[in-house]
KEMAR-700326 format. One record per residue (C-alpha): residue number from 1; residue in one letter; x, y, z. Coordinates in Angstrom, 2 decimals. Layout:
! residues N
NODE     i   aa        xx        yy        zz
NODE   NUM    a         X         Y         Z
...
END
This chain:
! residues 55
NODE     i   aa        xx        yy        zz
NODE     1    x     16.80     -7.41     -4.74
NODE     2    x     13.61     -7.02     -2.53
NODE     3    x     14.39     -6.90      1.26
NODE     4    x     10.74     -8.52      2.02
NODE     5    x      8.04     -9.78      0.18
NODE     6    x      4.43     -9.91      1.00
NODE     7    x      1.76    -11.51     -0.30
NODE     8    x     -1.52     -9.46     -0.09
NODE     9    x     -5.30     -9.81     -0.95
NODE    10    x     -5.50     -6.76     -3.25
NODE    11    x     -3.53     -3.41     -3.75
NODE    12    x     -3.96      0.16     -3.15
NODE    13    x     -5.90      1.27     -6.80
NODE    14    x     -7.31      4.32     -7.70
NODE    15    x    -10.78      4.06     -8.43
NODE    16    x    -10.03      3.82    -12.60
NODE    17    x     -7.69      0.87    -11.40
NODE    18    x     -4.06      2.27    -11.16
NODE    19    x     -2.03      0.76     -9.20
NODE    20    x     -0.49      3.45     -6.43
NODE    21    x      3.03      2.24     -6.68
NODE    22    x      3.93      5.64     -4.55
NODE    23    x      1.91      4.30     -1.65
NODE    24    x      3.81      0.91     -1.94
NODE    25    x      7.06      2.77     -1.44
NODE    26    x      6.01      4.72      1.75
NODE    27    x      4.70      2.25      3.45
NODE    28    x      7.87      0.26      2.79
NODE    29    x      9.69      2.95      3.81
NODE    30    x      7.91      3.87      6.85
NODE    31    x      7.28      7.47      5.73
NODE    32    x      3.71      9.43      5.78
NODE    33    x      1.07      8.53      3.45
NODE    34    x      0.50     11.14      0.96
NODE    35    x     -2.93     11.73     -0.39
NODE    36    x     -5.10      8.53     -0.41
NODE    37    x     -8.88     10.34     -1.61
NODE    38    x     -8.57      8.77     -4.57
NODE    39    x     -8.35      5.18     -3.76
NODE    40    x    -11.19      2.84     -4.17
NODE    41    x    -10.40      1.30     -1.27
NODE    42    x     -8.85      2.96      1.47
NODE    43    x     -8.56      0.55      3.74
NODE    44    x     -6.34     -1.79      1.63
NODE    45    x     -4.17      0.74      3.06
NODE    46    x     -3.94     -0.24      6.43
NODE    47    x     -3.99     -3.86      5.82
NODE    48    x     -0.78     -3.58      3.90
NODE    49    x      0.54     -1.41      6.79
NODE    50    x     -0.24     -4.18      9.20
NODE    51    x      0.81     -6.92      6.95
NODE    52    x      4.17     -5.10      6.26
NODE    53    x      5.04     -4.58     10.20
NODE    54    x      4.42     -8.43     11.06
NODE    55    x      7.13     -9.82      9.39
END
């Protein structure tokens, strides 16, 4: 069972459209965000990080 869910604009996605599930889990975790070049948008990122510590 999910301990929060958020509702968000768009995901972190590589630029060939993957999903980055691993970046998901740190940020719900609270641990360091590994590598992030390869996103096509980085700063989905930090909105999710923002988003996440709100509620």
């Amino acid at each position: 069972m999910p301990e929060k869910i958020i509702f968000a604009s768009d995901l972190p996605k590589t630029r060939s459209g993957k999903i980055m599930r691993r970046l998901l889990r740190d940020i719900a975790s609270g641990r360091a965000l590994g590598n992030v070049t390869t996103l096509a948008d980085a700063g989905v990122v930090e909105q999710l990080k923002k988003k996440y510590e709100e509620d």
